[in-house]
C-alpha positions as CSV (number, residue, x, y, z in Angstrom):
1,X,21.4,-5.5,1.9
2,X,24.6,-7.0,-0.1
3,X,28.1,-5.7,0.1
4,X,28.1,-4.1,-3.5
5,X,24.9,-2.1,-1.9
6,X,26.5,-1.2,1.0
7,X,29.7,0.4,-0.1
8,X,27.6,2.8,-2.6
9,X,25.9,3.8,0.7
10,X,29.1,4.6,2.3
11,X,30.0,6.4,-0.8
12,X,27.4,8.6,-1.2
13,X,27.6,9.5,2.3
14,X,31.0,10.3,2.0
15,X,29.8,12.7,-0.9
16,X,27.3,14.0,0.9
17,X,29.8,15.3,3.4
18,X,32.3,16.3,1.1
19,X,29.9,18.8,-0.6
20,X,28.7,20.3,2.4
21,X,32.3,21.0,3.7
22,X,32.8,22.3,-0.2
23,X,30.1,24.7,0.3
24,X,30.6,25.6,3.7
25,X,34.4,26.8,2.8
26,X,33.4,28.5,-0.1
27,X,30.6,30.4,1.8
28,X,33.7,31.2,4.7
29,X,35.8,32.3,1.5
30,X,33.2,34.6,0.1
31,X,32.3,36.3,3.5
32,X,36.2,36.9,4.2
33,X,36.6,38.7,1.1
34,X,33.5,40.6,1.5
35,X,35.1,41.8,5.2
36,X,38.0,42.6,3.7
37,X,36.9,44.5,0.9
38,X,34.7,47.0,3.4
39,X,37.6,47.6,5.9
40,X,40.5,48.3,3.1
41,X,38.1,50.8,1.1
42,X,38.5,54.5,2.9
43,X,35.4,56.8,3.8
44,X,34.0,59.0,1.5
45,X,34.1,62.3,2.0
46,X,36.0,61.6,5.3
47,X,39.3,63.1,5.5
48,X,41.7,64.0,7.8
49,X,42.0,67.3,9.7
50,X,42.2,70.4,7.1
51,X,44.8,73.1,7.5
């Protein structure tokens, strides 16, 4: 294997992981504002004690 074959290995490699930690954040991101969207939003229908 020569050098110049070598370093495109170790390149694409280095992609590789790079996109996976890419997607992984973006998946973390997305299921964050998902959470946080369901706990700010109040019940329906569900209001305090009536006087």
């Amino acid at each position: 294997m020569s050098e110049g074959e070598r370093k495109d290995e170790e390149r694409s490699k280095k992609l590789v992981k790079a996109g996976v930690a890419v997607g992984i954040g973006s998946a973390a991101i997305v299921a964050a504002l998902l959470y946080a969207s369901k706990i700010k939003k109040p019940k329906k229908g569900g209001g305090g004690p009536q006087a």
